[in-house]
N, C-alpha and C positions, 0 to 999 in steps of 0.2 A: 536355450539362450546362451549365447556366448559372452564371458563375464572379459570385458575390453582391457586392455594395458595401460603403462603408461609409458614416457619418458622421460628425460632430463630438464627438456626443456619445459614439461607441462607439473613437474614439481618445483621445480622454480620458480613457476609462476602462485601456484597454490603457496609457496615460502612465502613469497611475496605480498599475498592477499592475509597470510598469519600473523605478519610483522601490522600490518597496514590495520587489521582490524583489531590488533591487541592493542596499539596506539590510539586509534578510533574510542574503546569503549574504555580504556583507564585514564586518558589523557597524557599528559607528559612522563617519561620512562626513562630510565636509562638504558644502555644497551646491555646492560648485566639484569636489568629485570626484565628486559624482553623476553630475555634468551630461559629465564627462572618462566616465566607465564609461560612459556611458548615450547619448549623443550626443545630449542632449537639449538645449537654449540653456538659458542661465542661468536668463532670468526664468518659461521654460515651469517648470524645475524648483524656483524658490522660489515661483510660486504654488501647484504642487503639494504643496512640503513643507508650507506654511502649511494647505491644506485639511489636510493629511494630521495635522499635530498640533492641528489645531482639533476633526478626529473621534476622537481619543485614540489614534489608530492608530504616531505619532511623536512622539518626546519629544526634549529638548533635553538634551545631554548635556556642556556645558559648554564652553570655549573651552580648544583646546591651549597648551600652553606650546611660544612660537619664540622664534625672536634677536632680529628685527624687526618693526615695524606691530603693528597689531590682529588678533589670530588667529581665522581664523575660529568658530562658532557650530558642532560636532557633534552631526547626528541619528543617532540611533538606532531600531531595533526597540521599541515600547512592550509588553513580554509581556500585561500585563494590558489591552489595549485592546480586546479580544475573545478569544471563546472558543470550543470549538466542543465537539460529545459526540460518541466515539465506540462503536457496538455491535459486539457480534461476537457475531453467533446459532451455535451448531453444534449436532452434537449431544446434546452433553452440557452445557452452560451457557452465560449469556447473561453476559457481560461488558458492564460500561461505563467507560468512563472520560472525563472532561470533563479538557480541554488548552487553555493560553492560545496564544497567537500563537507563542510560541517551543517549542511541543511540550512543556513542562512539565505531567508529569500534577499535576492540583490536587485531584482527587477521582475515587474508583473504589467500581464497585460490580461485584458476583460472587454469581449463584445459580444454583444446579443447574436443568437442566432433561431431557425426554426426549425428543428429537426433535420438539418442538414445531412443530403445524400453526398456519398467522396465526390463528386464531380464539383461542388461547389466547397468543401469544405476543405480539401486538401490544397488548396491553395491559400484558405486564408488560415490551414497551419503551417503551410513555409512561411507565410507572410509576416506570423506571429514570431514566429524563431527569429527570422531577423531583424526585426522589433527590438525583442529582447536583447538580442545582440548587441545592438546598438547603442539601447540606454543604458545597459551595463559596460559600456566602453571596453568591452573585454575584445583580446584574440582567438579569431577564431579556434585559431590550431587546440586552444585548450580546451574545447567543448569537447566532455568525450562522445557525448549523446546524445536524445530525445528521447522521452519515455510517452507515450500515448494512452490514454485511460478511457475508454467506452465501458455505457452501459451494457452486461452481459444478460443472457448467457452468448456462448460463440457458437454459430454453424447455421443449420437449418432448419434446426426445430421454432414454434413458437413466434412462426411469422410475421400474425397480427397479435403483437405481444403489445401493446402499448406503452410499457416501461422500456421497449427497444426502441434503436434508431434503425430507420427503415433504409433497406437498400445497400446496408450493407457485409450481409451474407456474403462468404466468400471473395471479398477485395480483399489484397493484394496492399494491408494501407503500408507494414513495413516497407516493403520494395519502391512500391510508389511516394511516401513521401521519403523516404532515403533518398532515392534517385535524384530529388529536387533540390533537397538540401547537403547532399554529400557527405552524410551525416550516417552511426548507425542508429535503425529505429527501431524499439522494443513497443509492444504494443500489450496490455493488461486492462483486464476488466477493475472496474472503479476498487471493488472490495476487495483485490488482491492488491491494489495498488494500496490502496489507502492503509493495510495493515500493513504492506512493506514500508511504505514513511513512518507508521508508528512503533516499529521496530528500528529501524534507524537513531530514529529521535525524539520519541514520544513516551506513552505510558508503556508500552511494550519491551522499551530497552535491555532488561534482564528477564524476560520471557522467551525462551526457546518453543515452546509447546504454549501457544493459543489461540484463539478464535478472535475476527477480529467481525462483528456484527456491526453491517455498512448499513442506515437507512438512506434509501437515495427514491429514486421514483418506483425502484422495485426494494426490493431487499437482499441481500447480497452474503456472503462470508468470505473474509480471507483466511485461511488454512497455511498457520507455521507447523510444522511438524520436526524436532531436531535442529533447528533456527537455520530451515529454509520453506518458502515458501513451498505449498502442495496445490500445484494447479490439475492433475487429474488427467486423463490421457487427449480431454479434447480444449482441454483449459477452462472447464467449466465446474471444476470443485468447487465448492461452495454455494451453491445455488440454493441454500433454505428457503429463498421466498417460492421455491417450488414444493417444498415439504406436503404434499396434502397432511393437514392437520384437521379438518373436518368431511367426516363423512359424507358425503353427497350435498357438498357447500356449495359456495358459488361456483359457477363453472371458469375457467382458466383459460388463457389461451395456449399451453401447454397440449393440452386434450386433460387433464384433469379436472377435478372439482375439489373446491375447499383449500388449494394452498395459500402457505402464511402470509404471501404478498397480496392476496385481494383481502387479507384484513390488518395486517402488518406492515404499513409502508406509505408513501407520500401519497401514491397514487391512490391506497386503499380511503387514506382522510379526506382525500378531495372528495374520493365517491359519495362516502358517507355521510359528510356535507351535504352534497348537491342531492342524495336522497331525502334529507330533513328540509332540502329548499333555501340551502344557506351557501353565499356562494363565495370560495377560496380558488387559487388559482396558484399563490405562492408559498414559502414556506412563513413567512413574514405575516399573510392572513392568517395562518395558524395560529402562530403568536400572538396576535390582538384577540382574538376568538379567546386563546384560553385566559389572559390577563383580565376579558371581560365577563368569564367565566359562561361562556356561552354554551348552554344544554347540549348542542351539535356536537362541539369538539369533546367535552368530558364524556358522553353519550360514547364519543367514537375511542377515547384514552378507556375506555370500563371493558367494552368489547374487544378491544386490542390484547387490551394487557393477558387474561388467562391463556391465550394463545400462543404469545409471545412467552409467558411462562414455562409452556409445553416445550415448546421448539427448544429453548434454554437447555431443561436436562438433558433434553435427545442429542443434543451436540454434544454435553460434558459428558453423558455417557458413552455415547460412538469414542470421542476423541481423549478423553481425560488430559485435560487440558492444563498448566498453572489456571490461567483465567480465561474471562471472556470480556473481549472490551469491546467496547459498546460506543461509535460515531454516525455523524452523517451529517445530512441534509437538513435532520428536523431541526428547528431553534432550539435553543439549550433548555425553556424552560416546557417547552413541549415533553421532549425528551427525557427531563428529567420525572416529569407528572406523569409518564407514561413507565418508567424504570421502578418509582415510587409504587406504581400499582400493581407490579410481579412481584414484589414484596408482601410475603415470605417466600424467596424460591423454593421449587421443589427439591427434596431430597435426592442428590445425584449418590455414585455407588464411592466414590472415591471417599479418602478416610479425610474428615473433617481437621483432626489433630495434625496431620501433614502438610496443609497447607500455610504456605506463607506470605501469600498476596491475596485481596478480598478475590471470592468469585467471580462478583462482576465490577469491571473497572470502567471508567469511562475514560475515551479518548483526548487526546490535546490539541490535534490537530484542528477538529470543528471542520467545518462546509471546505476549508479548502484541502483537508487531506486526499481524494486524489489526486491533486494538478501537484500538489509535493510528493505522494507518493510516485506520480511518475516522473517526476524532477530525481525521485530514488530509484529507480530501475536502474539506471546507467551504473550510479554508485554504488548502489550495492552489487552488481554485477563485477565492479571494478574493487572494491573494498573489503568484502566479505569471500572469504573462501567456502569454495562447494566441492563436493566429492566430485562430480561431474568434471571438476576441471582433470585430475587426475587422469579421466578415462580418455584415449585415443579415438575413441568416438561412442558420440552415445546415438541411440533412437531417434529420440528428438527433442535436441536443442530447445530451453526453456527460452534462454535469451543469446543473444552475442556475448563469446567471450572478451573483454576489453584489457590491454595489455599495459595494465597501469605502467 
């Protein structure tokens, strides 16, 4: 393998994304503490500030008050200096939501749908965008992008998967909704999504290294590895709910038997339910089920839980992770009755003493961190530096480079 180059113009961009994300994560700076965070010389980092608040992207946020001299000039984050949309297809509705630079939702949009195949659905995600567009009164020119969120896994496998939406193996969705909306479009499975928004903004903020455990209609992981996403060579890292975790368990539509999603996951409670004769359909029937303490659901939280126990340490051991943070679909008090019963986790190998954040964290974002975390694709692609920008070309491109 040939290890790629750079040039002038693709470190200047990476300057750019250093300056951009040292402001992002400490807030207001001066340009002499950028340059102290950043290791960058002074003057690299005031003609960067300069571009940067010439393209609305940084704003000037006044001089502090000291003892002595002239206090320096504090830049800041500009929220409104772009923006970005994020979708979340499933199978039951298309979410949108448009987010300025600082993750501020500004405008949201929500309509039912039914497993929608792209022929019917990619129209009513352009339709969505412009939607959004509109109640946010913004220009377009400042949109950097669209981030798209499907449930995974991606490709061919797992065809009568139930937790997938059918029909659409191998589309073409960047190109095709690009094309409609002139727009670039990044496209991410729900659990990669949802831990890049909680990296941006959430409980993951000072996590470079961890897991981000998505319950949705399957079960999912997102994988930070060195504070970049790890999608895998088919963009299907993180796939735990295919774990077999029991020997000759339920059969899968994988070709396995026993993985943690037919006991682990939305679609696994509906079953379980509907096995006891008890009938759920949302995540909201959940919720009353366990408020009324109904035998079905704790029956189905008792079974879950040592499962989900297992799968736990197999990821802190694979990944050794800061933490693992724990979102979704389920309602918060499901969720947490279900978190409640892995308790004591098992002993993973990392040293107890070293740690400085709990093991398992829960997330902030709740039921709508995909449609935000793909609201964060664009941004993070646009804000956050990656080794990749460096390279003159790589393999294959995780997302569009965006030229803040």
């Amino acid at each position: 393998m040939v290890v790629p180059g750079t040039n002038l113009e693709q470190a200047r961009t990476w300057n750019r994304r250093v300056v951009l994300d040292a402001v992002r994560r400490h807030g207001r700076l001066s340009r002499a503490e950028i340059a102290r965070l950043t290791g960058l010389s002074a003057q690299t980092v005031s003609n960067i500030a300069d571009e940067l608040r010439a393209a609305g992207l940084l704003r000037d946020e006044g001089r502090r008050r000291t003892g002595r001299g002239q206090p320096p000039v504090d830049l800041a984050l500009a929220p409104n200096g772009a923006f970005t949309v994020g979708l979340q297809l499933d199978h039951r509705a298309l979410v949108g939501v448009l987010t300025n630079l600082a993750g501020d939702g500004i405008a949201s949009v929500e309509e039912p749908v039914d497993a929608p195949r792209p022929e019917v659905a990619v129209p009513r995600m352009a339709a969505a965008v412009d939607r959004l567009v509109r109640r946010a009164g913004i220009d377009r020119d400042r949109l950097w992008g669209v981030g798209v969120v499907l449930p995974g896994p991606f490709g061919d496998i797992a065809r009568d998967d139930p937790t997938r939406l059918p029909g659409w193996d191998g589309f073409p969705l960047s190109a095709a909704l690009g094309e409609r909306l002139g727009l670039p479009v990044m496209v991410e499975n729900d659990a990669t999504a949802a831990a890049i928004g909680e990296r941006l903004y959430g409980a993951a903020r000072e996590l470079s290294d961890f897991i981000y455990i998505w319950f949705g209609t399957g079960l999912g992981a997102g994988i930070f590895v060195g504070g970049q996403p790890y999608r895998g060579a088919a963009g299907n890292a993180g796939e735990v709910g295919h774990l077999p975790i029991e020997v000759d368990g339920i059969p899968c539509a994988c070709g396995n038997r026993g993985c943690l999603e037919r006991y682990v996951s939305l679609h696994a409670a509906y079953a379980h339910l509907a096995a006891a004769g008890v009938e759920a359909a949302s995540p909201a029937d959940l919720a009353g089920l366990l408020v009324a303490r109904h035998p079905a659901v704790l029956d189905w939280i008792a079974t879950a839980a040592p499962r989900l126990r297992r799968a736990l340490v197999i990821l802190e051991n694979l990944f050794d992770p800061d933490a693992l943070v724990v979102g979704g679909l389920l309602p918060d008090p499901v969720l947490d009755a279900l978190l409640a019963a892995t308790e004591p986790l098992l002993p993973a190998v990392g040293p107890a003493h070293a740690r400085t954040v709990p093991r398992l964290i829960r997330g902030t974002a709740g039921s709508t961190s995909p449609a935000l975390g793909g609201a964060a694709l664009p941004t993070f692609a646009g804000l956050v530096p990656s080794v990749a920008l460096l390279h003159k070309e790589t393999a294959r491109p995780a997302a569009p480079v965006l030229q803040p």
